[in-house]
PLY file of the C-alpha trace (Angstrom):
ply
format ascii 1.0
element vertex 548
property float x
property float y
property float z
element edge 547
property int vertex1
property int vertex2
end_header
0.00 0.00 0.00
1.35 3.16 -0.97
1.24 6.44 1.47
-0.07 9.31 -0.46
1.68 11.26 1.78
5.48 10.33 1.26
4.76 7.78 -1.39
6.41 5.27 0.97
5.27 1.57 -0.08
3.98 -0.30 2.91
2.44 -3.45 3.73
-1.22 -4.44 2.60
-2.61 -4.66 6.00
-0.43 -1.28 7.38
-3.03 1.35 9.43
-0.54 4.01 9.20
2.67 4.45 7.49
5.73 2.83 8.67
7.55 6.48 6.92
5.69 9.65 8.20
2.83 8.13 10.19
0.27 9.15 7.97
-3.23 7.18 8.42
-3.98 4.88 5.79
-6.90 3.53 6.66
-9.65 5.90 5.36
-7.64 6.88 2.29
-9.13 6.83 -1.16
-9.11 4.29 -3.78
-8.42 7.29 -6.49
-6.07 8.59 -4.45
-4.23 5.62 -4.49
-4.70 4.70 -8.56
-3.84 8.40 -9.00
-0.52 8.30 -7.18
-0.17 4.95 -9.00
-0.84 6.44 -12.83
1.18 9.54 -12.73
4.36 7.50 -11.33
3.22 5.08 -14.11
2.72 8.16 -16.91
6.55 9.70 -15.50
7.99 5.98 -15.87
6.13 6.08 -19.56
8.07 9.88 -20.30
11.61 8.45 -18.98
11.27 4.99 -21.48
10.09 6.90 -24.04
13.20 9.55 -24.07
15.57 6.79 -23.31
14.53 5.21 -26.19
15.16 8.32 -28.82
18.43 9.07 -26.73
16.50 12.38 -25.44
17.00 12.18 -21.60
18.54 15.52 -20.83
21.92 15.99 -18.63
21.33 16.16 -14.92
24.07 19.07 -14.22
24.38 19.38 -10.44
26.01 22.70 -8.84
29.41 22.19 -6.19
26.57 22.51 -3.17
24.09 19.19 -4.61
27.13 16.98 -5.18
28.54 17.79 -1.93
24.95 16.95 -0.88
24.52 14.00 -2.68
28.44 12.80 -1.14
27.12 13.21 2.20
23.81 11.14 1.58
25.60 8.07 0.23
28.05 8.81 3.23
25.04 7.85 5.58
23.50 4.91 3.13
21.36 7.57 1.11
18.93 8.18 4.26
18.46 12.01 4.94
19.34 13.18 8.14
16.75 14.34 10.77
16.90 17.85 9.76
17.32 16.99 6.66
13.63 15.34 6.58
12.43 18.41 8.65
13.31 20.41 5.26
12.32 17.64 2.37
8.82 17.01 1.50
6.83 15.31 -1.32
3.81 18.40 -1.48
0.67 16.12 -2.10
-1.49 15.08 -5.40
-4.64 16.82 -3.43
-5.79 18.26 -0.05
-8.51 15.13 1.22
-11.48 15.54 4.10
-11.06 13.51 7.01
-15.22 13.52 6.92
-15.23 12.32 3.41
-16.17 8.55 2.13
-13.12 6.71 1.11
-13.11 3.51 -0.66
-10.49 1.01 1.08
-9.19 -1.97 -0.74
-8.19 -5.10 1.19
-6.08 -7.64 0.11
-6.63 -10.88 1.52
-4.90 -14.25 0.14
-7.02 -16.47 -1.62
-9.57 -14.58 -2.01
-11.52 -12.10 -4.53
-11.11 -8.38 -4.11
-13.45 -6.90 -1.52
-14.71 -3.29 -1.74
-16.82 -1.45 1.61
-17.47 2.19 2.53
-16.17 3.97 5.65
-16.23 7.50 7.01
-14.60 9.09 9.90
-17.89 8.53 12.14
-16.81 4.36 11.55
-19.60 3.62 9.61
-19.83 -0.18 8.86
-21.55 -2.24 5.58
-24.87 -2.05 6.02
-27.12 -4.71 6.94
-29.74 -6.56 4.42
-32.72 -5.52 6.89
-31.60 -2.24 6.83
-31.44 -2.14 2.92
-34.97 -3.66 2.91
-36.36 -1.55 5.21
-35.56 1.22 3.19
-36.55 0.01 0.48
-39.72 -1.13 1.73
-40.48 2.77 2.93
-39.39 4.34 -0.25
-41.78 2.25 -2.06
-44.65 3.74 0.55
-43.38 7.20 0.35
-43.89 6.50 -3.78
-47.10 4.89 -3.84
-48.71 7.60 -1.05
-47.22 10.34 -3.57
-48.91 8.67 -7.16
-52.37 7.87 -4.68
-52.51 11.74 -3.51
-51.78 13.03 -7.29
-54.93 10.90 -8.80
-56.98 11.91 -6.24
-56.66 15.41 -7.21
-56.34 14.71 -10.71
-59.77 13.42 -10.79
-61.07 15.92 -8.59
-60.03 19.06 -10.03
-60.15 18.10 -13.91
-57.75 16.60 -16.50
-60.14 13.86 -17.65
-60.65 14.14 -21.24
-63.95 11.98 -21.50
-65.96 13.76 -19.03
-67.73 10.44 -17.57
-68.45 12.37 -14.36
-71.26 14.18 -15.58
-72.91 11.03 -16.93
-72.53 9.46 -13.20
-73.52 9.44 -9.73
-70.67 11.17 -8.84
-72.44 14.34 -9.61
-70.62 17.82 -10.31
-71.26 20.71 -12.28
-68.64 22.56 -14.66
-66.88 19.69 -15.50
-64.25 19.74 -17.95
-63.79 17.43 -21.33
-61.74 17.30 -24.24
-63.81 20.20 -26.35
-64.03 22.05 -23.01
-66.02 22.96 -19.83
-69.66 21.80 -19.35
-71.42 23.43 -16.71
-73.86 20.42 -15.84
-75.12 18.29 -13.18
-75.04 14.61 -13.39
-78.46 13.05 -14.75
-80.93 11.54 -12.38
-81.87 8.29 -12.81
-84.45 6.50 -11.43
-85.96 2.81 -12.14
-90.19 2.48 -12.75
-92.74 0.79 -13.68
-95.99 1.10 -15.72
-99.30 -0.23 -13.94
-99.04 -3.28 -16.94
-95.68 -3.98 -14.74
-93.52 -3.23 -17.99
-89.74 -1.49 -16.56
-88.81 1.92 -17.65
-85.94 4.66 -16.72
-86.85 8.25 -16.05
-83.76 10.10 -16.92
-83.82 13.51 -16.16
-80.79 15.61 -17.76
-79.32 18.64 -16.54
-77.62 21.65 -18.21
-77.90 25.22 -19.50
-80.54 27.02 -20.57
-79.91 26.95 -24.80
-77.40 23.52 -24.14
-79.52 20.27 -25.71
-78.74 16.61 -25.14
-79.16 14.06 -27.86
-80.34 10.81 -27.62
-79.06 8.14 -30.47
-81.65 5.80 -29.43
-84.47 8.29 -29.59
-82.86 9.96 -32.64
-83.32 13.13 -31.32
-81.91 16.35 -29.99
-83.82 17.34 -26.29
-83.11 21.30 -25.26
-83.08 22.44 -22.01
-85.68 24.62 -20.52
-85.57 27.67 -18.44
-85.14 25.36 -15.54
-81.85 23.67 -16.88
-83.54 20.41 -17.20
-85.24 18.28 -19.51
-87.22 14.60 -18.48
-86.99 11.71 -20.71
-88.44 8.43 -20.35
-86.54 4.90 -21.94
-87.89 1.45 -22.30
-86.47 -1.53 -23.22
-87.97 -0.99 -27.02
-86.06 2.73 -26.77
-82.41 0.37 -26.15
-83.07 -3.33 -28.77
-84.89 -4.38 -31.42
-88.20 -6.25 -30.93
-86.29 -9.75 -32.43
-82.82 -9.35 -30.31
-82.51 -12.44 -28.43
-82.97 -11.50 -24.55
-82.24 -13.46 -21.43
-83.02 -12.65 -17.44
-80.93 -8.96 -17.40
-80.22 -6.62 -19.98
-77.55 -3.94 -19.03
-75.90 -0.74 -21.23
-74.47 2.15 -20.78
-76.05 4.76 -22.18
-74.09 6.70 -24.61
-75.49 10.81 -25.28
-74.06 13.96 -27.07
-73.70 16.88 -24.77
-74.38 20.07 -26.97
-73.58 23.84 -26.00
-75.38 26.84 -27.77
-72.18 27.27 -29.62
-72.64 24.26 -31.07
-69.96 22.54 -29.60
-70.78 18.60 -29.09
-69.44 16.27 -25.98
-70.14 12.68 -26.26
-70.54 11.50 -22.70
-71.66 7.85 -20.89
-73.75 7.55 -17.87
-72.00 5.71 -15.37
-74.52 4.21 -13.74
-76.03 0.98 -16.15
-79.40 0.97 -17.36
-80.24 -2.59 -16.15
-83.78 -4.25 -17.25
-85.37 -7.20 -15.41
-85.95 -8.96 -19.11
-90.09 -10.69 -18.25
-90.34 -14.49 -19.80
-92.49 -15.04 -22.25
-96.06 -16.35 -21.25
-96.66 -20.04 -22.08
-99.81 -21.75 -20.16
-100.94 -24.94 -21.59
-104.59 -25.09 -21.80
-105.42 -28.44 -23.29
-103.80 -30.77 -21.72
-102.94 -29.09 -18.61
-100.27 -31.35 -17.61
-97.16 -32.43 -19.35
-98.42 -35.72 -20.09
-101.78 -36.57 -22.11
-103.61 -39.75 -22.91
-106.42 -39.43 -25.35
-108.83 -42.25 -26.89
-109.50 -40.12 -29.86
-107.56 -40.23 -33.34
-107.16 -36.45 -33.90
-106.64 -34.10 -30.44
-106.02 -30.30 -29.98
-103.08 -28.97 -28.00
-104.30 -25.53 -27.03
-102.38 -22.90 -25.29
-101.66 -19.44 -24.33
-99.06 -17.34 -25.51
-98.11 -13.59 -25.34
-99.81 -11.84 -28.15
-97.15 -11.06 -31.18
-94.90 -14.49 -29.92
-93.46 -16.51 -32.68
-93.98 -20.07 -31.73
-92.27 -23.17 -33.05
-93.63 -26.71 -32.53
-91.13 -29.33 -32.71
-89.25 -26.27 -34.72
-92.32 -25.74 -37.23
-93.15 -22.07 -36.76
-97.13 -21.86 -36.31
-97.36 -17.87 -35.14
-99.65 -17.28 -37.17
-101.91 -19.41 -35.66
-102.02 -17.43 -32.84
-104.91 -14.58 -32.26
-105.00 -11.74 -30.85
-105.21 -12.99 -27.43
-102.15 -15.34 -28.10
-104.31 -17.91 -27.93
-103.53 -21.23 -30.44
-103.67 -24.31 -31.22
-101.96 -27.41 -32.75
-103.45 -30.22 -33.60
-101.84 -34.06 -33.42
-103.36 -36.96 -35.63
-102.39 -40.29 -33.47
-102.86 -43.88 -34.46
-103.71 -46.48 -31.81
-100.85 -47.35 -29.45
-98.69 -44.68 -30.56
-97.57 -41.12 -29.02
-95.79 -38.08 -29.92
-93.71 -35.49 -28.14
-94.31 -32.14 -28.41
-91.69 -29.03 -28.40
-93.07 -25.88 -28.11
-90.83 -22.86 -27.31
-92.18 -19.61 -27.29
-90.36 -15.71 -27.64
-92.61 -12.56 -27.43
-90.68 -9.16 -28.15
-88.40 -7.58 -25.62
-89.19 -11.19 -23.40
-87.12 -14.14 -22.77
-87.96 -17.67 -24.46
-90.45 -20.01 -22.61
-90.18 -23.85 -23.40
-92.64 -26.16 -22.73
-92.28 -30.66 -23.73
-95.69 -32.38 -23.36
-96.12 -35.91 -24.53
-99.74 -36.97 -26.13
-100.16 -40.78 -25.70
-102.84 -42.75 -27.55
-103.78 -45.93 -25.97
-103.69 -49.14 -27.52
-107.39 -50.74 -28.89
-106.61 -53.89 -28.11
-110.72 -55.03 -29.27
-111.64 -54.31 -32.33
-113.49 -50.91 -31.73
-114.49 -47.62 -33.55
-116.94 -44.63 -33.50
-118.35 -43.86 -36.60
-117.69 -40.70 -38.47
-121.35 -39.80 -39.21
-121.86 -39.75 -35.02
-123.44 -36.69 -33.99
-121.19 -33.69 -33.03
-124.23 -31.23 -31.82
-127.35 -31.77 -31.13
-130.14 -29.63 -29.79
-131.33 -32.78 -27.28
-130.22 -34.13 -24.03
-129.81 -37.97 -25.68
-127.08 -38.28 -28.56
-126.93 -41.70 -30.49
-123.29 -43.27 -30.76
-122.60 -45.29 -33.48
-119.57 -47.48 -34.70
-118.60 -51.25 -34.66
-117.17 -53.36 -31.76
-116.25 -56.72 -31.21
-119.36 -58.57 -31.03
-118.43 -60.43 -27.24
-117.25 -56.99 -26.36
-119.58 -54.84 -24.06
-119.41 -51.14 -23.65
-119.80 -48.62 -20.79
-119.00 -45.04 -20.00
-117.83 -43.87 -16.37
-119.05 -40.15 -16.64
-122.87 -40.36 -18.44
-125.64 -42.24 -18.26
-125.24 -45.10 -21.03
-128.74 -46.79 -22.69
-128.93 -50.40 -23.39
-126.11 -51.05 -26.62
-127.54 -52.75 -29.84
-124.79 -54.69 -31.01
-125.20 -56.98 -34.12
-124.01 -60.22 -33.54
-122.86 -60.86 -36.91
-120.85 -57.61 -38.07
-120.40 -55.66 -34.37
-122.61 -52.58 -35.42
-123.61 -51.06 -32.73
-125.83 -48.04 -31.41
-126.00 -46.27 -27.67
-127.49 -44.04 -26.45
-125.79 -41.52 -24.18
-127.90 -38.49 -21.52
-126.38 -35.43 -21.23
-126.60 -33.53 -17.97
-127.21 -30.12 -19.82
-126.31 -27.60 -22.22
-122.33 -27.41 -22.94
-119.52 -29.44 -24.72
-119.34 -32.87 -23.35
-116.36 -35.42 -23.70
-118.19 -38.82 -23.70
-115.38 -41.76 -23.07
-116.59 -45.16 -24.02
-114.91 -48.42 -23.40
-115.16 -52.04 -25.21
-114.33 -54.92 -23.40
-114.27 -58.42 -24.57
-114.87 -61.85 -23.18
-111.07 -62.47 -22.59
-111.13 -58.86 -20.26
-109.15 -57.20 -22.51
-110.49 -53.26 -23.86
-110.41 -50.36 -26.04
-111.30 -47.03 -25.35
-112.48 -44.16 -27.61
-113.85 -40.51 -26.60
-116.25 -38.72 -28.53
-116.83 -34.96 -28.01
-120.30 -33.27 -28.85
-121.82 -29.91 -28.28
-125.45 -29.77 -26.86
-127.15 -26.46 -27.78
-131.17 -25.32 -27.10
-133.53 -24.56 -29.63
-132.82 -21.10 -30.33
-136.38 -20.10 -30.61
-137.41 -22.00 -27.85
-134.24 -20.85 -25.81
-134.81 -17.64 -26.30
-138.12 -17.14 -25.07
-137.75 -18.84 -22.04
-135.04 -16.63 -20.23
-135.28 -14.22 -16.90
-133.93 -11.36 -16.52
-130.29 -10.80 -15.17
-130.30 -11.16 -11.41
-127.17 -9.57 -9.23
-127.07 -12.23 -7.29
-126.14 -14.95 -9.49
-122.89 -12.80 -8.95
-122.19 -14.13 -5.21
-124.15 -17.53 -5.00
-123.93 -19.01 -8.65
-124.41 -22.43 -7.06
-127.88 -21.66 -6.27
-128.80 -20.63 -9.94
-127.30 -23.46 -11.56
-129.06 -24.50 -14.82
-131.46 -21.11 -15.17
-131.07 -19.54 -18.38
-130.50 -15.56 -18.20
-130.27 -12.37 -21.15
-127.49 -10.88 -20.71
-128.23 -7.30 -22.42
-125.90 -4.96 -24.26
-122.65 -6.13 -22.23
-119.28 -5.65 -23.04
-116.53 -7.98 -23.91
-113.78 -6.76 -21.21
-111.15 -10.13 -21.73
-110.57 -13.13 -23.19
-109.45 -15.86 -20.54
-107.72 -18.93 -21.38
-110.14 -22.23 -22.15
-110.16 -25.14 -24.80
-113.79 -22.83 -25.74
-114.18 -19.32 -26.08
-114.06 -17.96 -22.34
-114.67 -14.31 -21.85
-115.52 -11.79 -19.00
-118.33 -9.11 -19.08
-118.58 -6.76 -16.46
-122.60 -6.41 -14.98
-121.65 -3.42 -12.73
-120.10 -0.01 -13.05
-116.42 0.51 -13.82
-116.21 2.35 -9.98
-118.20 -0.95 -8.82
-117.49 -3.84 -11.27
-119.35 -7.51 -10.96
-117.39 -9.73 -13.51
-119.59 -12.19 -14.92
-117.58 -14.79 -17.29
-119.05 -16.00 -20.27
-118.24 -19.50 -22.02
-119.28 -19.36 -25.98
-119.56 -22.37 -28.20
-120.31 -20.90 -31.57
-117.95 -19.83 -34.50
-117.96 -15.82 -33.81
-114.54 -14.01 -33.47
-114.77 -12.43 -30.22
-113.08 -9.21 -29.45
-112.58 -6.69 -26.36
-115.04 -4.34 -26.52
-117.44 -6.01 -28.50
-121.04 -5.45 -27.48
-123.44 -7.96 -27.45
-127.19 -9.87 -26.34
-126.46 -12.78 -24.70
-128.72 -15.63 -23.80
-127.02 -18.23 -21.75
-127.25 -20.43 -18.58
-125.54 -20.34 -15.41
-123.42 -23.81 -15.53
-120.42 -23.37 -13.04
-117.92 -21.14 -11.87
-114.63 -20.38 -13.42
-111.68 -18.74 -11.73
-113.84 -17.20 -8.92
-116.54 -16.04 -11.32
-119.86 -16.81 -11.96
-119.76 -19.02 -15.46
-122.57 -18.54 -17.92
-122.54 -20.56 -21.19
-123.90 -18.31 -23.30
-125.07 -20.46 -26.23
-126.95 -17.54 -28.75
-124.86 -13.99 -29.33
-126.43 -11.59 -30.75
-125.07 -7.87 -32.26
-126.50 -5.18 -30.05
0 1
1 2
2 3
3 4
4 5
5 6
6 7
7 8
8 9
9 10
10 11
11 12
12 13
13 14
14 15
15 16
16 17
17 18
18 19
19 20
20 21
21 22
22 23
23 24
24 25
25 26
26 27
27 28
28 29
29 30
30 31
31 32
32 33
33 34
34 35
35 36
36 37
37 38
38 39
39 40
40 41
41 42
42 43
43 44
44 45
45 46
46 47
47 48
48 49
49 50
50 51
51 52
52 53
53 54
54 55
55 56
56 57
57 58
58 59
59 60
60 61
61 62
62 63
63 64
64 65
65 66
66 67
67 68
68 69
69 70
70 71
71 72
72 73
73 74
74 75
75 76
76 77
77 78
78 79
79 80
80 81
81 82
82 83
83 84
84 85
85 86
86 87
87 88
88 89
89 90
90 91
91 92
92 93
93 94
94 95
95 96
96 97
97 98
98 99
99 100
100 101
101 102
102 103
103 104
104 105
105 106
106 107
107 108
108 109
109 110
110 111
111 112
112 113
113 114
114 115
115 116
116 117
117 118
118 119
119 120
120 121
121 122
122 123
123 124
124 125
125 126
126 127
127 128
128 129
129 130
130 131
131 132
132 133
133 134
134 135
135 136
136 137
137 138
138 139
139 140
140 141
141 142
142 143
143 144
144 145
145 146
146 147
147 148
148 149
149 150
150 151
151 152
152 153
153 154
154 155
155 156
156 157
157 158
158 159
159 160
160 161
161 162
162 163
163 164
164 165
165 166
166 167
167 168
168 169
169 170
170 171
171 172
172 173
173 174
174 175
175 176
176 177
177 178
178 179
179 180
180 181
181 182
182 183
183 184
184 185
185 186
186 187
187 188
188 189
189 190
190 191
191 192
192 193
193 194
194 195
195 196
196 197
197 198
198 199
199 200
200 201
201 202
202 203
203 204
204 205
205 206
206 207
207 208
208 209
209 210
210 211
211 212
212 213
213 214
214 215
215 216
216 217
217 218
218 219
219 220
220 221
221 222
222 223
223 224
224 225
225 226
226 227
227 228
228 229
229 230
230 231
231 232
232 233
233 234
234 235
235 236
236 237
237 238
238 239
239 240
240 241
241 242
242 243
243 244
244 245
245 246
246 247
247 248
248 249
249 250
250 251
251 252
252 253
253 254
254 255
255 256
256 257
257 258
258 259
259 260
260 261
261 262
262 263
263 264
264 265
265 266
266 267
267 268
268 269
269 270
270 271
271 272
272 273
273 274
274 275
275 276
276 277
277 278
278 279
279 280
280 281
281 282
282 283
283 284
284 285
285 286
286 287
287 288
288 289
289 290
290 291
291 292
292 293
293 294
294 295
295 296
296 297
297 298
298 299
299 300
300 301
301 302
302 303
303 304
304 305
305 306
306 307
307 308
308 309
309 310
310 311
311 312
312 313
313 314
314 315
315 316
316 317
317 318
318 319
319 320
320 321
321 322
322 323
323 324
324 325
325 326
326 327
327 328
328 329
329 330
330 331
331 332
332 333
333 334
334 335
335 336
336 337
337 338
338 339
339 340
340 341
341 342
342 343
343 344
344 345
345 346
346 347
347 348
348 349
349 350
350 351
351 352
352 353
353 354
354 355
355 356
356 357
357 358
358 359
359 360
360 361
361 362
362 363
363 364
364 365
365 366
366 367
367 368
368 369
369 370
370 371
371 372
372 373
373 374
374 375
375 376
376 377
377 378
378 379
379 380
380 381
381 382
382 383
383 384
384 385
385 386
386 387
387 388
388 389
389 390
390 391
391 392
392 393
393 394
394 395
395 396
396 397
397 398
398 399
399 400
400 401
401 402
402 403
403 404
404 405
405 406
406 407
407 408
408 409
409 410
410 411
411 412
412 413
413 414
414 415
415 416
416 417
417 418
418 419
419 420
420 421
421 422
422 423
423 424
424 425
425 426
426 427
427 428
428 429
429 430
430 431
431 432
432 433
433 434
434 435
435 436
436 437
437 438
438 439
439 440
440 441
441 442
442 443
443 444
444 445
445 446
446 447
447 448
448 449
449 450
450 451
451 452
452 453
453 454
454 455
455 456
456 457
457 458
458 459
459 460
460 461
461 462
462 463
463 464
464 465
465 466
466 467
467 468
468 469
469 470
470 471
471 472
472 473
473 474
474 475
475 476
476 477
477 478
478 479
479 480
480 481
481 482
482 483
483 484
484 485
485 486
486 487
487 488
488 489
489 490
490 491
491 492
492 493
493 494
494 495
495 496
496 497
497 498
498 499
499 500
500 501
501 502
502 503
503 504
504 505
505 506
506 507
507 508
508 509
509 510
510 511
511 512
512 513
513 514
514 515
515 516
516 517
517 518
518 519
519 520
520 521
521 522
522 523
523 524
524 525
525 526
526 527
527 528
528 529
529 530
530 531
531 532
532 533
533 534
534 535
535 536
536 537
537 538
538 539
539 540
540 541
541 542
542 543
543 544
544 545
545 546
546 547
């Protein structure tokens, strides 16, 4: 180790040096590599002008030589006032206080390099590096938090999403400038039909305008600052956009100032819609499974009006009336069935499926109705006719069945069958044979009064058929110039008419078996019978309608 203070060369491990006593443990690595170069550059000079035979003559006066004797007199060491006088000025002036690199030899090992100062600092310590570390980081993340916060607060957002929000505000600032605007109110209701809407009301200047792409139009604000707009679900999708249980958007609207300037802005809060599912109420059958004893059978049922309906994928919408009532009908042979996929979707609704299976059962005796059988009759005794095997017998669980004439020879037969009263009646006979084994087959028919005779023997509407219909069971009634209010769901024509005033209603319903189209608000004379009750009504089978 050299001394930067003599230039004496030392030992590795010397603290001070073993010439002048100067400290060498807090000197410089520089220091040292500097005192090293220049005696390397001077060494460089002297080769360099011994090689070109330019080294200069040393002359020396009377007074150096006798100087330089009297050195090699005392083996070259300068005397102690000699050293007093001789000095070797140094490279620099150093700090004690400064930071000096030290380097430390040590054998067999690498080169090792640590700071010390004068106050005997020592390396420091992982923890301590992570430590710091760790509350730089903080210091950093508290400074980028504290700069967003008032970032957003005080402006620099380019989109101006804040006046579209909750958050509220007035004279925020966007891209195309300031808008001096509170944030739209929003608010979710609902119509008394239970259909969803948004009341929006927007905020802004007096001569400023909003404009709505999904109502195509530009809304300007009045005196107040404010204009109201109301948005349904048919204001954000088409009517055939496929829809499940929510529908959510943002709305997107133009801002626009009086000088014409536009802002495109978003509400932040989402318009989210509660998305209804399409109505889909079987009627006939009523349950998911169906046997039947008949060849051709009617799958009624009710639909939202304006639903496109597929059966087993065949689209039959426009079998469906204005009630969203309809119908499919299924041809079956004996013994066989058929399963039926109907999937409804009414605008701005979610799809409704329903799977039903029709079964036939198997005639396992040789059994049919004939075609010419009556189908309505203006009698309380119907003749069925067909052919059956001639050991078979018949009977029917729900009538009152004559004695059967059955030909012994061919199996022609004809019974006779009572009907209870006026109405459509399902009559279900079975054929069983001498072995115990049967067929059964159903016959529908429609029994309907005399008109003229009906007609003239009617009362007059009493209210209070209304509250005890039991009691007026099977007494025929006019019902006057009365309104068709609804159409309820039935395998007939079920409909209500309302007896009483609209601030005191009595709901009478009304089951028609005839071919007229009946409407809401139709007016009509209606001569029919009290026969039942039907969904806490009063039910009338009104057999003759009449125009009023």
């Amino acid at each position: 180790m050299i001394c930067p203070n003599c230039l004496s060369n030392n030992k590795n491990n010397a603290t001070v040096c073993q010439n002048c006593g100067y400290s060498l443990i807090e000197e410089d690595l520089d220091l040292e590599q500097a005192v090293i170069k220049e005696q390397e550059d001077e060494q460089n000079i002297e080769d360099e002008l011994a090689q070109n035979n330019q080294i200069p003559a040393i002359e020396y006066s009377d007074e150096e030589l006798q100087a330089g004797d009297a050195l090699s007199a005392d083996d070259g060491q300068p005397s102690e006032e000699e050293q007093k006088t001789i000095s070797i000025p140094p490279l620099r002036e150093r700090s004690s206080a400064r930071r000096i690199p030290q380097i430390v030899y040590e054998a067999d090992s690498e080169e090792k390099e640590y700071f010390s100062d004068d106050s005997n600092n020592k390396k420091q310590s992982p923890l301590r590096t992570t430590v710091t570390v760790f509350l730089w980081v903080l210091i950093i993340a508290a400074v980028i938090f504290i700069g967003f916060m008032l970032y957003d607060r005080f402006g620099g957002n380019d989109n101006p999403s804040d006046i579209g929000g909750t958050n509220g505000g007035a004279n925020v600032t966007s891209g195309s400038g300031s808008i001096n605007a509170q944030a739209p109110a929003v608010s979710l209701k609902q119509e008394d039909s239970g259909e969803e809407y948004y009341e929006c009301v927007f905020y802004g200047q007096p001569g400023d305008s909003v404009y709505l792409a999904v109502k195509n139009q530009y809304y300007s604000f009045d005196q107040s600052g404010q204009y109201t707009v109301m948005l349904k679900l048919s204001d954000l999708v088409d009517a055939g956009t496929p829809l499940e249980n929510i529908y959510s958007t943002n709305l997107t609207y133009r801002y626009r100032q009086s000088n014409g300037q536009e802002t495109e802005l978003t509400l932040q809060t989402p318009l989210v819609f509660n998305i209804p599912v399409t109505e889909l109420k079987l009627i006939s059958p009523q349950t998911e499974s169906q046997e039947i004893f008949e060849e051709n059978y009617s799958v009624v049922f009710k639909v939202d009006a304006g639903s496109k309906v597929l059966v087993n994928g065949r689209d039959i919408s426009s079998s469906v009336n204005g009630q969203g009532r309809a119908t499919y009908n299924v041809t079956l042979g004996p013994g066989s069935s058929e399963e039926l996929n109907i999937q409804a979707t009414a605008p701005y609704h979610s799809p409704a499926s329903q799977t039903i299976t029709i079964n036939r059962s198997a005639l396992n005796v040789n059994f049919t109705i004939a075609a010419n059988t009556p189908r309505s009759v203006n009698s309380a005794a119907v003749e069925i006719l067909g052919v059956v095997d001639t050991s078979a017998t018949l009977s029917c669980a729900d009538y009152t069945l004559g004695n059967a004439e059955i030909n012994p020879l061919t199996g022609a037969y004809r019974v006779t069958v009572t009907l209870p009263g006026y109405g459509s009646h399902r009559i279900i006979l079975t054929a069983t044979n001498a072995d115990g084994q049967t067929s059964t087959l159903a016959h529908t028919v429609l029994y309907l009064p005399k008109e003229d005779e009906y007609t003239r023997d009617v009362w007059v509407y009493d209210p209070a058929i209304v509250s005890n219909p039991s009691r007026y069971i099977g007494r025929n009634y006019l019902l006057n110039g009365v309104d068709v209010v609804e159409i309820l769901d039935s395998p007939g024509t079920i409909f209500t008419v309302n007896m009483g005033t609209d601030e005191a209603p009595e709901y009478l319903a009304v089951e028609y078996y005839g071919s007229r189209n009946i409407q809401p608000g139709d007016t009509y004379r209606i001569f029919g019978q009290v026969i039942g009750s039907y969904q806490g009504m009063t039910l009338i089978g009104g057999y003759f309608l009449y125009t009023n």
